[in-house]
Short mmCIF file of the C-alpha atoms (twelve columns), coordinates in Angstrom:
data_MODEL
# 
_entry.id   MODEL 
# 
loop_
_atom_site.group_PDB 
_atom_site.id 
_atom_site.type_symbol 
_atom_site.label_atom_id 
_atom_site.label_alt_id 
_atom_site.label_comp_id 
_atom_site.label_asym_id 
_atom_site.label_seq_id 
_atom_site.Cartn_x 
_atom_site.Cartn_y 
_atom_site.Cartn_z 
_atom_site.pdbx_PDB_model_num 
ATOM 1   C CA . UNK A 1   153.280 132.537 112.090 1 
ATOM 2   C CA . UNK A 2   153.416 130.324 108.911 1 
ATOM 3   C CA . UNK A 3   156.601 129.329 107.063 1 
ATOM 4   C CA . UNK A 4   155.855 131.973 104.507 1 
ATOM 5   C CA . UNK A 5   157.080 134.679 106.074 1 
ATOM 6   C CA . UNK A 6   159.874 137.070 105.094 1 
ATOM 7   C CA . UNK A 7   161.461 138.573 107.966 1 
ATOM 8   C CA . UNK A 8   161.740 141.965 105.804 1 
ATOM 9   C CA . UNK A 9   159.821 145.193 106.531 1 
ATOM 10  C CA . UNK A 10  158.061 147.321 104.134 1 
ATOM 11  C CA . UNK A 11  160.106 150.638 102.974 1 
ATOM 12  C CA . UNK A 12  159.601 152.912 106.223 1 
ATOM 13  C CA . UNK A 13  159.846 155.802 103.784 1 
ATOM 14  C CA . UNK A 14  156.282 154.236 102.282 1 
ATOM 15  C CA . UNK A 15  155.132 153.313 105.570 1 
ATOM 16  C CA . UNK A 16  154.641 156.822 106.625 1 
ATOM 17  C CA . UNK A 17  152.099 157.697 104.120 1 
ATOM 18  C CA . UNK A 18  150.091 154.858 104.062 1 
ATOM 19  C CA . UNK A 19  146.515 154.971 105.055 1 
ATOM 20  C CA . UNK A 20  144.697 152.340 107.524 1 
ATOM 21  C CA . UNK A 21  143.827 150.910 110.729 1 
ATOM 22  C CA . UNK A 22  142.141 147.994 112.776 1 
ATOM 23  C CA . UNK A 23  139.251 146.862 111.497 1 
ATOM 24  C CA . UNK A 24  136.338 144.368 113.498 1 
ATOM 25  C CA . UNK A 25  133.765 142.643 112.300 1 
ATOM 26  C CA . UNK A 26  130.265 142.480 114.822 1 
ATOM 27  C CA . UNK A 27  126.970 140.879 113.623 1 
ATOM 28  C CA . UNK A 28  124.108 143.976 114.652 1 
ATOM 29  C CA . UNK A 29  120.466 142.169 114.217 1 
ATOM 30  C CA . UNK A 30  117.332 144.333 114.983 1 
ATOM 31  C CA . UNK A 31  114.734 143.665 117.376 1 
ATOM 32  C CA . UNK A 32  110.800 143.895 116.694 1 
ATOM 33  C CA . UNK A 33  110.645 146.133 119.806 1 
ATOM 34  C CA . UNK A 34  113.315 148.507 118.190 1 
ATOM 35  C CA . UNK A 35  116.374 147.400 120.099 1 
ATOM 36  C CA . UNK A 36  119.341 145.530 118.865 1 
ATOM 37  C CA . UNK A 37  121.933 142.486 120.112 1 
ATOM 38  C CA . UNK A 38  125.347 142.763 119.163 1 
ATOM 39  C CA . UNK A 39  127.802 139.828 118.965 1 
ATOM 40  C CA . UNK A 40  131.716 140.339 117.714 1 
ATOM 41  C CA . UNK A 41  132.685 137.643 115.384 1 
ATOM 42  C CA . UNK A 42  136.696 138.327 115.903 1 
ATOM 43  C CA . UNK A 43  137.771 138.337 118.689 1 
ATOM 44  C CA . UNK A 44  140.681 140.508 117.944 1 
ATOM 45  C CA . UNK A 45  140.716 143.729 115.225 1 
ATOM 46  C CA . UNK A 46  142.764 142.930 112.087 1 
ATOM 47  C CA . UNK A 47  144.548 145.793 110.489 1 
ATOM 48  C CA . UNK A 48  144.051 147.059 106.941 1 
ATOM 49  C CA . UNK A 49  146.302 149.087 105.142 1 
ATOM 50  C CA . UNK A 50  146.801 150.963 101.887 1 
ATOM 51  C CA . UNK A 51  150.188 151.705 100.741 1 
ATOM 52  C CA . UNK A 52  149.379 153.457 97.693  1 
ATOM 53  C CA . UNK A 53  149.112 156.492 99.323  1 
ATOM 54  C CA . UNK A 54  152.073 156.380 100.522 1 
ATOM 55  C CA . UNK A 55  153.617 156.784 97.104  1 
ATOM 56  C CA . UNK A 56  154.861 159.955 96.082  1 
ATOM 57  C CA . UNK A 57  157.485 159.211 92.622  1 
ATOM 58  C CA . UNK A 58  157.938 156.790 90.365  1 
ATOM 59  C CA . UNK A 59  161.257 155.650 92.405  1 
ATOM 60  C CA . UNK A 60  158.663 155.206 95.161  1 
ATOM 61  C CA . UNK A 61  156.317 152.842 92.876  1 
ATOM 62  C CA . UNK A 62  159.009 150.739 91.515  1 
ATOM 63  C CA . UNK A 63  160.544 149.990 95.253  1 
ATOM 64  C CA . UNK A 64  156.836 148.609 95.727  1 
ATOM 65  C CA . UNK A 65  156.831 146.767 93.082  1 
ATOM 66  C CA . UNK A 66  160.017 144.940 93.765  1 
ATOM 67  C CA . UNK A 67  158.982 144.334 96.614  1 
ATOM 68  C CA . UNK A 68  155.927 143.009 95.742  1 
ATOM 69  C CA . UNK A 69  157.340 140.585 93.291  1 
ATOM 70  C CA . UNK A 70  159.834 139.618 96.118  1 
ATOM 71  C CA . UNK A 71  156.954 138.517 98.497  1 
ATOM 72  C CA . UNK A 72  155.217 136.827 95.205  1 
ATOM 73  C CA . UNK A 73  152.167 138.837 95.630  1 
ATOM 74  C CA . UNK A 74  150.206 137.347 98.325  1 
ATOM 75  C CA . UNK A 75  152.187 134.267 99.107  1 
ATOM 76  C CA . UNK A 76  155.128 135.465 101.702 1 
ATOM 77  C CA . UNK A 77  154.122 137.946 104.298 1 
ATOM 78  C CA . UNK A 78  156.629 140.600 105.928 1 
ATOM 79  C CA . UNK A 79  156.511 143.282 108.465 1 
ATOM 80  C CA . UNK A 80  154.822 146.420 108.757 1 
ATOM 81  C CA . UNK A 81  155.477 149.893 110.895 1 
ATOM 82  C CA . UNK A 82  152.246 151.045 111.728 1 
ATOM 83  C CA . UNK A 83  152.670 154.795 111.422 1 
ATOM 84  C CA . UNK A 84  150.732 155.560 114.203 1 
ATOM 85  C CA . UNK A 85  150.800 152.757 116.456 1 
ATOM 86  C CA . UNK A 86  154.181 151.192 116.458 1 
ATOM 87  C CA . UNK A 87  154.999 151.495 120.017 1 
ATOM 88  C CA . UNK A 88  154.564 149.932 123.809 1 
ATOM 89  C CA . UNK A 89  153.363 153.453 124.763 1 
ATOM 90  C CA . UNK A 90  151.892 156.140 122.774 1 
ATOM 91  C CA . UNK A 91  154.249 157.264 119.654 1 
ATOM 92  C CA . UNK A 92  155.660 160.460 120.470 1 
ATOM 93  C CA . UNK A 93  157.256 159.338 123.873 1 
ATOM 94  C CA . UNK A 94  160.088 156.549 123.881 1 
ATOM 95  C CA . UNK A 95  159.162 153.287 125.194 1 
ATOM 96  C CA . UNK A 96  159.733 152.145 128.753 1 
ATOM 97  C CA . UNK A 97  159.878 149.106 131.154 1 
ATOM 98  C CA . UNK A 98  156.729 149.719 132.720 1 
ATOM 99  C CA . UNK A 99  154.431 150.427 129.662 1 
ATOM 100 C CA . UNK A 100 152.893 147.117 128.868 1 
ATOM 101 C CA . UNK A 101 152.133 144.278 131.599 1 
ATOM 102 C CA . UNK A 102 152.625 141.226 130.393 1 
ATOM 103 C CA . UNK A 103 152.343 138.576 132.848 1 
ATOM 104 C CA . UNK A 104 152.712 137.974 136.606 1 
ATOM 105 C CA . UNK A 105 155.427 135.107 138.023 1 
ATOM 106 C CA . UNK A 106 154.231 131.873 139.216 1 
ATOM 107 C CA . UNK A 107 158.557 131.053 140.702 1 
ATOM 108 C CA . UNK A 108 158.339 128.453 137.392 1 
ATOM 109 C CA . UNK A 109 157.078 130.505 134.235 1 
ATOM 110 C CA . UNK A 110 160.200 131.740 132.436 1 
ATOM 111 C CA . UNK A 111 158.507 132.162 129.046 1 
ATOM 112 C CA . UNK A 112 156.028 135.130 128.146 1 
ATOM 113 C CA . UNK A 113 154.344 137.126 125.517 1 
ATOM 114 C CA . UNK A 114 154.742 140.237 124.701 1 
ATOM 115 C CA . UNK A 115 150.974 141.969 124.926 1 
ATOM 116 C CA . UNK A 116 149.970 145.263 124.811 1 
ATOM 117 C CA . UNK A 117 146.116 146.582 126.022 1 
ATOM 118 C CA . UNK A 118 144.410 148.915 125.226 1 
ATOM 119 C CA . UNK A 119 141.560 150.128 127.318 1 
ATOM 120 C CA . UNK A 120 139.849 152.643 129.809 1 
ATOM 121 C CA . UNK A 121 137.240 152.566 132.085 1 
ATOM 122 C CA . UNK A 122 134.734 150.731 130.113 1 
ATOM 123 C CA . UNK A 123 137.049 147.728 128.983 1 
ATOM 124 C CA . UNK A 124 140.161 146.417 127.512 1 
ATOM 125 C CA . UNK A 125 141.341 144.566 124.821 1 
ATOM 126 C CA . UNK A 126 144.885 142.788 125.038 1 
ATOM 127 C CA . UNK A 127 146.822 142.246 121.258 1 
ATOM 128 C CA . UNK A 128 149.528 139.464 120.900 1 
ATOM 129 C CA . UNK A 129 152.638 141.481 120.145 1 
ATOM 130 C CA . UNK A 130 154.067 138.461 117.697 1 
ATOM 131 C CA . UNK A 131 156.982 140.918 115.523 1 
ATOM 132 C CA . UNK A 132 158.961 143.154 117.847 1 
ATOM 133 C CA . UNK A 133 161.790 145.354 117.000 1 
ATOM 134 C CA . UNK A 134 165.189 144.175 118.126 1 
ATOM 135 C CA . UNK A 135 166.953 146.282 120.081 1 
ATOM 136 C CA . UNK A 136 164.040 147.899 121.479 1 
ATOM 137 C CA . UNK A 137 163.037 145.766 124.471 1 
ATOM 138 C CA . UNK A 138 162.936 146.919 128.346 1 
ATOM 139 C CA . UNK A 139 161.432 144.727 130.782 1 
ATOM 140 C CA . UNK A 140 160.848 145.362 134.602 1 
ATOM 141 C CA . UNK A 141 160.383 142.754 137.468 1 
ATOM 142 C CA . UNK A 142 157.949 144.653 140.101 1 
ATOM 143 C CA . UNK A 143 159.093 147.355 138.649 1 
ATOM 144 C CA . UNK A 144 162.780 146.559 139.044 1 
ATOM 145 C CA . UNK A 145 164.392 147.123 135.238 1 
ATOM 146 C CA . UNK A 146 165.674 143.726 134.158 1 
ATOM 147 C CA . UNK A 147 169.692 143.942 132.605 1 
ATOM 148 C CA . UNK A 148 169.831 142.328 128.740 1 
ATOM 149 C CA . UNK A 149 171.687 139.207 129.931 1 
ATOM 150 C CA . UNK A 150 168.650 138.212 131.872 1 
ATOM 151 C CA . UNK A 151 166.383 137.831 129.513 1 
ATOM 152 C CA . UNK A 152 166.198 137.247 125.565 1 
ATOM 153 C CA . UNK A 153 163.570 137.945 122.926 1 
ATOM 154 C CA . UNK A 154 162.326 135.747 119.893 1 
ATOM 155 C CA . UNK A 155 161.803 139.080 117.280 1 
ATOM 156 C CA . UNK A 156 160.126 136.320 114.967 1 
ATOM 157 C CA . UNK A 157 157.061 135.346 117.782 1 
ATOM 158 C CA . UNK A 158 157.528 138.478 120.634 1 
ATOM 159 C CA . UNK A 159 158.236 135.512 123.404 1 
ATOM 160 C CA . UNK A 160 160.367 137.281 126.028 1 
ATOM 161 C CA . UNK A 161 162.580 134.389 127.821 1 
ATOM 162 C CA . UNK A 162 163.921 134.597 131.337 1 
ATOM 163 C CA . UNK A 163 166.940 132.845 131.760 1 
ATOM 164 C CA . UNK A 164 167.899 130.291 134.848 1 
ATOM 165 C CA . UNK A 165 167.966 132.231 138.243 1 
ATOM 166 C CA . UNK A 166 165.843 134.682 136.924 1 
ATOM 167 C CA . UNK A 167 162.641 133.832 136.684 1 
ATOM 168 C CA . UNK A 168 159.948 135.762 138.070 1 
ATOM 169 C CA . UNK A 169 158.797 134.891 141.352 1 
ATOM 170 C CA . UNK A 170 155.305 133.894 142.450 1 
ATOM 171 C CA . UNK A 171 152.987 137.385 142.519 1 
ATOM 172 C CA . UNK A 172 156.172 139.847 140.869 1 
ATOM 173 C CA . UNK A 173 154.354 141.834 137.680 1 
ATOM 174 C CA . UNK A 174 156.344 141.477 134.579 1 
ATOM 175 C CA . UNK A 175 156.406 144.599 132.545 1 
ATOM 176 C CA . UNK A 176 157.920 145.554 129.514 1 
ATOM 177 C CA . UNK A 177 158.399 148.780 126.922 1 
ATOM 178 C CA . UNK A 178 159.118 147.597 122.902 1 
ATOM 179 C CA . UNK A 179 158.888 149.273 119.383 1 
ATOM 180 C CA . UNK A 180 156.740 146.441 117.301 1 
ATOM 181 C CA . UNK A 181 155.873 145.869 113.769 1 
ATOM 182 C CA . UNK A 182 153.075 144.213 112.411 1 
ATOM 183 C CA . UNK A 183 152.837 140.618 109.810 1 
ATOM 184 C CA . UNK A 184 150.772 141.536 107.222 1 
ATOM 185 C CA . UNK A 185 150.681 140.624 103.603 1 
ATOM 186 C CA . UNK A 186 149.258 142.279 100.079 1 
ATOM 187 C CA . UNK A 187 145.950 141.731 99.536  1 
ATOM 188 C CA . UNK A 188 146.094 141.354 95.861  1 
ATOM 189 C CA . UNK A 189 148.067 139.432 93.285  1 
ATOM 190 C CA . UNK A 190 148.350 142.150 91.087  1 
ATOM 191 C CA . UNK A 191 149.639 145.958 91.073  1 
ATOM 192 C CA . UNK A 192 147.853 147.971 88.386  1 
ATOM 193 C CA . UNK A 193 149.545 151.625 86.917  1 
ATOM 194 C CA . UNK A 194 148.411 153.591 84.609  1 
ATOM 195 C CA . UNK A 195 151.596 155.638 84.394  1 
ATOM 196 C CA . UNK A 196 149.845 158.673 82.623  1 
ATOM 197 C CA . UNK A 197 147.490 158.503 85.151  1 
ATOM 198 C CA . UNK A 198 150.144 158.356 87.888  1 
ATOM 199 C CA . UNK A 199 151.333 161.380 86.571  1 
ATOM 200 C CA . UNK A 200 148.265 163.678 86.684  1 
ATOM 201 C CA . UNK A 201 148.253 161.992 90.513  1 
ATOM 202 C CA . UNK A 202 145.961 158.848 90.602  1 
ATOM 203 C CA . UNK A 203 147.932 156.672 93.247  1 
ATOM 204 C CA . UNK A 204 147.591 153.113 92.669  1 
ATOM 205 C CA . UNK A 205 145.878 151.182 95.312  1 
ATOM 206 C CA . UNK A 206 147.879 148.691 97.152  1 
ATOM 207 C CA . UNK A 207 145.906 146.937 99.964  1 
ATOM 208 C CA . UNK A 208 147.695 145.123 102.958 1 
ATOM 209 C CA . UNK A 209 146.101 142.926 105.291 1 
ATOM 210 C CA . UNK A 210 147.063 141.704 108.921 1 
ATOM 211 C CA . UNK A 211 148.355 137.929 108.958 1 
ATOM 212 C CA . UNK A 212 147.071 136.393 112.026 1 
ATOM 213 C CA . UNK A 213 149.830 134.210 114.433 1 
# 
């Protein structure tokens, strides 16, 4: 992640209400014959948000807007609790050390990152979990449950550490369960209100976009 990042999140009380998802971008050219190649040009989705509607008073607004003039518009980014997808597993049931594989021992790799996939039968793509929650972390060795003091967590780039004498050994699945946020900043420099519009209930837009690691 860049330096100009703010280890902050956005008000969870905002968060909740805010509209948005992952969004991919695929080249579709059509074919004389009537058929048509595909090609993605990311190879990962990037999220879009829109806090406006999360907004519900004028106390709401102005805790955006201070916020937004603490970030400096677009400069600094910060975190972001995905209202629906926050979580190792799916969001109504609490994480655990088996959700997520995220690597398998070689007896000499004591470094990995936290990953989650998501897939079924016809594929799977694996996101880079680079902002998870502290606190939150359960990891599983072969699906032994690991204690803290044997591992550690870098919240700022989701790299879970093993420490000496514990490091996976060649073949053992590493798993792990985590609450994650995600680095996104605004996608504007400026916040427009009409307040006598906000009133009679136009929501200002407020667009957030996914910062890549």
């Amino acid at each position: 992640m860049d330096q100009g990042f703010h280890e902050v999140r956005f008000p969870m009380r905002l968060a909740l209400g805010t509209s948005g998802g992952p969004v991919r971008r695929t080249d579709i050219v059509s074919l004389s014959n009537g058929r048509e190649t595909r090609n993605s040009r990311w190879r990962d989705a990037r999220r879009h948000y829109d806090a406006g509607s999360g907004i519900r008073g004028i106390d709401d607004l102005y805790a955006v807007i201070a916020f937004f003039e603490a970030r400096s518009g677009q400069l600094h980014g910060f975190r972001f609790r995905d209202p629906l997808d926050f979580r190792s597993g799916p969001p109504g049931r609490a994480a655990t050390a088996g959700d997520q594989a995220i690597g398998t021992g070689d007896g000499q790799t004591a470094r990995f990152q936290l990953t989650k996939t998501y897939g079924d039968a016809g594929g799977a793509t694996v996101r880079e979990i680079v902002k998870p929650v502290a606190g939150t972390l359960l990891v599983s060795v072969n699906g032994i449950a690991v204690t803290a003091g044997q591992v550690t967590l870098d919240t700022a780039t989701g790299i879970v550490t093993f420490a000496p004498g514990h490091v996976p050994a060649i073949g053992a699945v590493v798993r792990a369960g985590f609450d994650f946020d995600v680095p996104v900043r605004f996608d504007t420099d400026r916040i427009d209100v009409d307040l006598a519009q906000f009133r009679a209930g136009r929501i200002p837009t407020i667009p957030l976009v996914e910062i890549r690691p």
